[in-house]
C-alpha positions in Angstrom: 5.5 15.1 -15.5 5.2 14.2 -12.0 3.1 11.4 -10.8 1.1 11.3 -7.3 0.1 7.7 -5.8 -1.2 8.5 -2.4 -2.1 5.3 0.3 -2.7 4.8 4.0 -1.5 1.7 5.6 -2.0 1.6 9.9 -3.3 4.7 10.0 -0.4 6.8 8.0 -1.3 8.8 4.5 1.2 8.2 2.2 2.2 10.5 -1.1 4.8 9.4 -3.3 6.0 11.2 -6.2 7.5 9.9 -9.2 9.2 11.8 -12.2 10.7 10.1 -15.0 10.5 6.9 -13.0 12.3 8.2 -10.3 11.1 8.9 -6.9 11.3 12.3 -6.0 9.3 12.6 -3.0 7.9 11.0 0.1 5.4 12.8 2.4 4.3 10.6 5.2 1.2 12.5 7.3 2.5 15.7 5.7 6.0 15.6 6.7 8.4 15.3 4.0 10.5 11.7 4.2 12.3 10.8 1.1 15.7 9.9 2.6 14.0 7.9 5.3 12.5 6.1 3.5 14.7 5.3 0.6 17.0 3.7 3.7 14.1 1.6 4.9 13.4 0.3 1.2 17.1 -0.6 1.0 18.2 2.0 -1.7 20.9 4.1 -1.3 20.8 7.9 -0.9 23.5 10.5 -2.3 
């Protein structure tokens, strides 16, 4: 089952989604992000 956490930090709403305690999603201000921001965290993307 899929797990919402939504934050803001300077101004920006963040939504992540987690599934099986993988990340599936990243909306930042209601644009979709995932990539970007798995890059930014360090992680590598297929």
């Amino acid at each position: 089952m899929a797990e919402p956490h939504s934050f803001r930090s300077n101004g920006q709403e963040t939504i992540e989604v987690e599934e099986d305690g993988h990340l599936r999603s990243v909306t930042i201000n209601g644009r979709e992000h995932l990539k970007l921001y798995l890059i930014i965290k360090g992680n590598q993307v297929s």
